[in-house]
Steps between C-alpha positions, in 0.01 A plus 500: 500500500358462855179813493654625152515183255494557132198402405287140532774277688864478404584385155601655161285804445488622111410873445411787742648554798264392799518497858552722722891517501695830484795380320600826302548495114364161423360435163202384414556250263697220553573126646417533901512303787517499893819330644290287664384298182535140423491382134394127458778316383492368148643203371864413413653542146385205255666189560415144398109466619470797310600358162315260352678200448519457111702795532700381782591182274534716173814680655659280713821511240478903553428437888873268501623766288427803735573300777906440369513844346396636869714327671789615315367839479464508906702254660828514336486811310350694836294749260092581474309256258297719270203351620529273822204270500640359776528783764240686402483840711271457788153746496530746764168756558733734594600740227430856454611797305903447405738736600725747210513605155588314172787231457694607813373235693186450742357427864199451537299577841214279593150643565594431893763652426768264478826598269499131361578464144852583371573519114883725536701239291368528177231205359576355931195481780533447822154455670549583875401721778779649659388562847709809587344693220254729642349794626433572845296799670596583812226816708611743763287733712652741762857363500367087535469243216112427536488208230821315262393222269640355166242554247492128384245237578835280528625293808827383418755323712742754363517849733266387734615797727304695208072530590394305212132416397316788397108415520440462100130654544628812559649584225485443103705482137382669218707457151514701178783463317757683533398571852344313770405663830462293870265628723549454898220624748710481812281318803415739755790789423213722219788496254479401160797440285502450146822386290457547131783327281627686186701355243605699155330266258385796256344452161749672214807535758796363388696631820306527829321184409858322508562566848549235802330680757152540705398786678255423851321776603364498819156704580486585863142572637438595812162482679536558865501859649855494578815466297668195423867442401519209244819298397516258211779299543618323166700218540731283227692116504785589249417253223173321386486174752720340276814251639690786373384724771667280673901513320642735713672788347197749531468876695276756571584904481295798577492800230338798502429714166402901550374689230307864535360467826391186521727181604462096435699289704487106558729223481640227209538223535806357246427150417810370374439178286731378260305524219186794486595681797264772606417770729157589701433871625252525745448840574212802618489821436631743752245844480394773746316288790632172407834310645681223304653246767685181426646202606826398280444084593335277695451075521181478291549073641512610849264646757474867320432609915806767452331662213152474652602657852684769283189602340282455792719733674465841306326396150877532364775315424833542650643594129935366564704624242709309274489239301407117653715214533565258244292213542636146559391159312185389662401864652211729349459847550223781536463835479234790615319838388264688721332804398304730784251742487254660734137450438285862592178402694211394213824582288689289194857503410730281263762312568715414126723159458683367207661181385734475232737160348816584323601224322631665176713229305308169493606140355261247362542146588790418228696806677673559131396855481474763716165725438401854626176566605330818341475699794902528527441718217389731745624418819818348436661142508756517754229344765503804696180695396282345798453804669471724177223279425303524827509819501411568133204303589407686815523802329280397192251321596233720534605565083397159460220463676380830325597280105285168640273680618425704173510149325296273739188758526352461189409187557443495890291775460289292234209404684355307210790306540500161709711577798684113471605668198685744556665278819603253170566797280815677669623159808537277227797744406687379775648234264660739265766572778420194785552189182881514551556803284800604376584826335858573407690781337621359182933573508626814290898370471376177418229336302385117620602220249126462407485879378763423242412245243499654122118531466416685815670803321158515324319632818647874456295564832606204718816669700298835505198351669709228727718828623258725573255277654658145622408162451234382722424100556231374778401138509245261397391473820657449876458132449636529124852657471530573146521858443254683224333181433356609134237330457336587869657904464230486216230554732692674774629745217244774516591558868845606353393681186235739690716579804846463426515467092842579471569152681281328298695659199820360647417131577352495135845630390694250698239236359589586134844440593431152622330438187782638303747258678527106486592222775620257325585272806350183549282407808193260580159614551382345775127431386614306156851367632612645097802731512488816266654799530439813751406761245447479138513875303239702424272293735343721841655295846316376758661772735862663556603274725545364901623736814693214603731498164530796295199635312517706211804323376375163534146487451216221469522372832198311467574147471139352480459469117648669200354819466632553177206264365287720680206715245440738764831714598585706180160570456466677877826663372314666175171618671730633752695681290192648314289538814756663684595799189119542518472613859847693513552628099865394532582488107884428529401217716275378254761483223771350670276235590297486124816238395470275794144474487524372150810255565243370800202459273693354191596243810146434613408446157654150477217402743268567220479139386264502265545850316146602650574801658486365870720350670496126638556417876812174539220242707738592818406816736677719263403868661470639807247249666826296502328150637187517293527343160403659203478352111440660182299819447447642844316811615762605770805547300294570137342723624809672567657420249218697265541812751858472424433493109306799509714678739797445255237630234455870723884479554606533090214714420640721766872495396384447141595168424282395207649201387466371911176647528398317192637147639341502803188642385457168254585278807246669744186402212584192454588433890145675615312280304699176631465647835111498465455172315746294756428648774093652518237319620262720514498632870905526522823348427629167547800495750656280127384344244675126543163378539602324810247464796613848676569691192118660506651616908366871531812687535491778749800665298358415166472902416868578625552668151208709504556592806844622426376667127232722697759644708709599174146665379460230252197363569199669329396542146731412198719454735398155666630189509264329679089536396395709769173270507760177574714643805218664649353108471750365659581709787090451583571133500842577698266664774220255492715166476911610680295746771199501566531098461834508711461466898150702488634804329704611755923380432561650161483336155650123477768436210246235357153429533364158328178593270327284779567769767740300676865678556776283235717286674736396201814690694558646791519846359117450324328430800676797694435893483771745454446819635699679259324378194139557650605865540602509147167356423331744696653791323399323142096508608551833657621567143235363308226658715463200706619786868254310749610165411890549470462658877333190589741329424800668580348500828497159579882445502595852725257338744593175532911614514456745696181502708470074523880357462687778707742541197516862523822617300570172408229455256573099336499396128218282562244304726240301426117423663659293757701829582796347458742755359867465289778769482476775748600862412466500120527736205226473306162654735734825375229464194233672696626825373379402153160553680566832600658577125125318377329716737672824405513428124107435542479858669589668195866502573695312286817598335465680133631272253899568490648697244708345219840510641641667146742706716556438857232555722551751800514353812610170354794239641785767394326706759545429871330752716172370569261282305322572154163359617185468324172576761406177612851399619516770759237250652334672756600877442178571283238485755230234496366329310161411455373103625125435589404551781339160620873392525 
């Protein structure tokens, strides 16, 4: 900022605000950076030099096999592959804080202020900037327009009647999720403007947080010694930059909406697709000093002079009345918003817009059923609540700011806590409503065909839960379009369960369903060429299925291997079920799901080969790390597997279940002991116990079920699993060997380190680091005392995504040393609020053990106003907590 810059030069600055800008309202924490920046570009997605070429040659029969299944998928069938390793989607540096509430859909602005990602259609992206999309300030002193620009660094050869190319330096983007604010000093006029974007994401609402709207407020300061009148002029291409923009059939309307004094008007635009038709409202808020002008439509492929000279003219628009015509095949078509104020000399007004999509009744791909989202519940599904939305929004945003505010201090106002931190801490959230999330009223005439098999009668809270409270899906990742991905949602879970349990609640119902239900239909897997069936009963699925078919009803859309070998998924499915009761005392939950969790584990058993207590690993990559082999004995998935023993121990002592209690209790002994004599080695565990020349690989994930007991509180004393002495060894030699060892201590923790010190390079997936799990193994050190270290090395992946790779809010999978990344926009960095949960518990705030659930427990699923929540899963309500200070 030319005289005013943030800080030392232009890029990403973490933690308080610097500079001398006077944006108004800005926080302190957060991800920053001046419009002016340039991110060095990283390189593509893995492809063949990547891979080393054993592996290339191991899987050429899967390579043939993709290759024919893709084809089909694509080509002839014209749908989505799951996962297109072909088309990979390109990196963009673009992205900042998405646009609207949960499961109705997103847009997401970029930090230049772009509107350039579109997620309407549920599960569907479209990554482009549409170029009509944007704000523009127009100035007028003593009757004459002094200064008119488009706030966008853009030039486009769209609207090049428009003055495009705002100098970046002069202003900058500041994001904390849910609300982002832009910055713009404007050269030579002493006027500062400062646009903060509000969207209701809300921890523990179940109906604001469902809403499709963003709220742009825009500060007006004034520095000169003479008033100013200010016009932002909001303009809007009716669609998303999609060929269907171009259909013809689409029109424009003013409205106007007056309640008490105060008055929002704007126009909608009706896009009128065949299939997911919607409506945008763009509208401002019409109060005593401000005027609310509009222009119904415009060419946004033409010159845009009309609307420019129109602006120019007065700081208004012309505001025709009526509705639009309807366009023609080939034509687009625009429309306009401009709100006007006047500025007092060294004065400061605000100028309020709002954007809302209506787009009620959705279809996934298959276009079988017909799905409500959950806001209809309050809003209606007739696809006219547009402008009841905008101007719920306008009139309650300052509620919501007041709710994220009270729930962000805590831990901005932590100053013993890194400030990257709390950046991680609350954008990573933009994937809980920006990874294609869906979340849809569940019918009352009508139940779906997967609700009504004889043995999901035993889940006596299933319809209560999915009526009051919806069922919510988001994806694997951007890149991966399988929705609530199981064994991923692991990690990302405790995002859910602290902010929003009664969602987590619900996908864990609709999971016990799955697991309820069989698919006995035949298919191939792609990585074995072996046909099996889709879903065998009583086993957890992969996930609930693709956007471009019909999820829920047909799930398992992953076609890689068979998951239902896999020793990993029910497990995640127990400790989740255990882990979540503890943090929310829901006791009719816990019984309904008591049964499945046995028929899950009596499953998992067979994997037991050897009647030793622990379970044995197939000698394919059997688990989550779903290209990196695994054979026998394995600390990754026995490890879990013990937590999951000892969970289902706490479980029947809880709903006193002796005979259970007693079962599992024999089993955990004798699988401890196997655990330590397979597995030890003195300084930690071997990644398995196959004795082959990577099977002593130091696991980065090697304490995943430790990590996931000392969240449930069981942890310390009688009630370990794991000698304290042992994981406290091993996450040492984690630090020393996967970090510290790892690219100079400065990306994270690799997924396997060689006892040599040299990263393993037996897969793909060992040789790469994955954000979400080094969170998750952050969070277990902060647990066992280890806080300094599990910063450290948390800290390496937030600043190589976001501060290095330009991947902000689009955080990948994976990269590796070579910064080569795979899978952009994924689920499971979610798992950095298990640090926040480690952090709190550690401040003396844990939950108190649940009470037995006897009798139901108030509060509980039969209950649906509010949560029942133990402390910590308010996360962030309590105040902070305490973290040394050299951090």
């Amino acid at each position: 900022m030319a005289g005013a810059g943030p800080g030392p030069g232009p890029g990403p600055l973490m933690g308080g605000y610097q500079g001398a800008a006077r944006g108004r309202g800005v926080v302190a924490a957060g991800w920053r950076l001046c419009l002016a920046h340039r991110f060095p570009q990283p390189r593509r997605p893995y492809g063949a030099g990547d891979v080393p070429l054993r592996d290339v040659l191991r899987h050429v029969g899967l390579a043939l096999r993709y290759f024919r299944w893709w084809y089909k998928k694509t080509c002839i069938e014209k749908k989505s592959a799951f996962i297109d390793l072909l088309c990979a989607v390109p990196l963009q540096q673009i992205y900042g804080c998405p646009l609207g509430g949960i499961g109705g859909g997103t847009i997401t602005r970029g930090w230049r202020g772009e509107f350039c990602r579109w997620q309407l259609n549920p599960g569907k992206y479209h990554y482009g900037t549409v170029i009509a999309d944007q704000f523009t300030v127009c100035l007028r002193r003593k009757g004459q327009t002094v200064y008119q620009q488009v706030l966008s660094v853009e030039k486009p050869s769209k609207l090049q009647g428009w003055n495009w190319g705002y100098c970046g330096h002069y202003a900058f983007y500041h994001a904390l999720y849910p609300r982002a604010w832009m910055v713009y000093e404007l050269p030579g006029q002493n006027v500062v403007l400062t646009c903060r974007q509000v969207s209701p994401v809300i921890p523990h609402d179940y109906k604001d947080s469902s809403l499709p709207v963003a709220v742009f407020i825009w500060e007006v300061e004034n520095g000169n010694e003479e008033p100013v009148e200010v016009s932002i002029m909001f303009s809007m291409q009716n669609g998303t930059g999609t060929k269907a923009d171009k259909s013809g059939g689409h029109w424009n309307e003013p409205f106007a909406l007056q309640e008490g004094g105060e008055r929002v008007a704007g126009v909608l635009l009706h896009h009128c697709t065949p299939t997911n038709p919607f409506t945008f409202a763009v509208a401002a808020r019409e109060k005593a000093g401000t005027a609310v002008t509009h222009l119904t439509a415009f060419d946004p492929a033409g010159s845009g002079r009309d609307v420019w000279q129109d602006l120019l003219q007065d700081g208004k628009l012309e505001s025709p009345s009526g509705r639009s015509s309807v366009t023609a095949k080939g034509e687009e078509t625009a429309a306009a918003v401009c709100a006007t104020c006047t500025v007092p000399a060294r004065g400061h007004r605000t100028l309020e817009l709002a954007l809302a999509w209506d787009m009620p009744r959705v279809h996934f791909g298959s276009k079988e059923k017909l799905h409500l989202r959950r806001y209809t519940r309050f809003f209606g599904s007739n696809g006219d609540a547009a402008p009841a939305l905008v101007r719920y929004a306008l009139a309650h945003y300052e509620e919501w700011e007041r709710k994220i505010d009270a729930w962000q201090k805590p831990v901005l106002e932590n100053s013993q806590l890194p400030s990257w931190y709390k950046s991680a801490l609350f954008n990573e959230l933009y994937f809980l409503t920006d990874g294609g999330t869906v979340w849809l009223e569940l019918p009352h005439d009508c139940l779906p065909q997967e609700l009504q098999t004889p043995g999901v009668a035993s889940l006596s809270h299933l319809l209560p839960v999915l009526r009051e409270y919806g069922r919510f899906a988001y994806l694997e990742g951007q890149e991966y379009r399988m929705y609530n991905t199981y064994d991923v949602h692991f990690y990302a879970s405790f995002a859910l369960v602290m902010l929003w349990p009664k969602l987590q609640i619900s996908l864990q119902y609709d999971i016990a369903v799955t697991v309820i239900n069989e698919d006995v239909e035949p298919r191939q897997y792609l990585m074995s060429g072996q046909t099996a069936q889709v879903k065998l009963k009583n086993v957890v699925p992969h996930d609930i299925g693709d956007p471009d078919d019909e999820p829920w009803q047909r799930v398992n859309a992953y076609l890689i291997h068979d998951t239902a070998n896999w020793k990993d998924l029910n497990l995640k499915f127990v400790l989740q079920v255990y882990r979540d009761y503890y943090l929310t005392h829901d006791a009719p939950y816990l019984r309904d799901m008591w049964p499945v969790c046995q028929a899950v584990m009596e499953s998992e058993l067979r994997f037991d080969t050897d009647n030793d207590g622990l379970i044995e690993n197939g000698g394919f990559a059997d688990q989550t790390y779903d290209a990196w082999v695994v054979n026998g004995a394995s600390a990754y998935c026995g490890g879990l597997w013990l937590a999951a023993v000892r969970v289902m121990c706490e479980m029947a002592e809880v709903l006193g279940d002796k005979e259970t209690r007693q079962k599992y209790s024999g089993i955990l002994q004798k699988g401890k002991e196997a655990f330590e004599r397979l597995l030890w080695n003195g300084k930690y565990y071997n990644y398995d116990s196959s004795g082959s020349s990577t099977s002593s690989s130091i696991m980065s994930d090697q304490c995943a079920g430790q990590w996931f007991l000392g969240a449930c509180g069981l942890d310390q004393g009688e009630l370990e699993v794991f000698p304290k002495s042992h994981v406290i060894s091993a996450l040492q030699t984690i630090f020393e060997k996967n970090v510290m060892g790892f690219a100079g201590g400065t990306m994270g923790a690799v997924n396997g380190m060689c006892p040599s010190g040299v990263p393993d390079t037996s897969s793909v997936q060992s040789s790469e680091v994955w954000i979400g799990v080094v969170y998750a193994l952050a969070a277990t050190m902060i647990q066992e005392g280890m806080v300094q270290e599990g910063f450290h090395t948390a800290a390496g992946c937030y600043r190589t995504v976001w501060e290095q790779l330009g991947m902000a809010f689009q955080t990948p999978e994976a990269y590796c040393e070579k910064k080569v990344y795979r899978s952009l926009a994924y689920m499971r960095p979610l798992s950095i609020w298990s640090m926040q949960l480690a952090l709190e518990s550690r401040a003396g705030r844990a939950p108190r053990a649940p009470p037995a659930p006897s009798s139901p427990v108030p509060g509980g699923s039969e209950q649906s106003n509010g949560d029942n929540l133990g402390p910590v899963a308010s996360a962030g309500s309590q105040g902070p907590c305490p973290v040394p200070s050299s951090l």
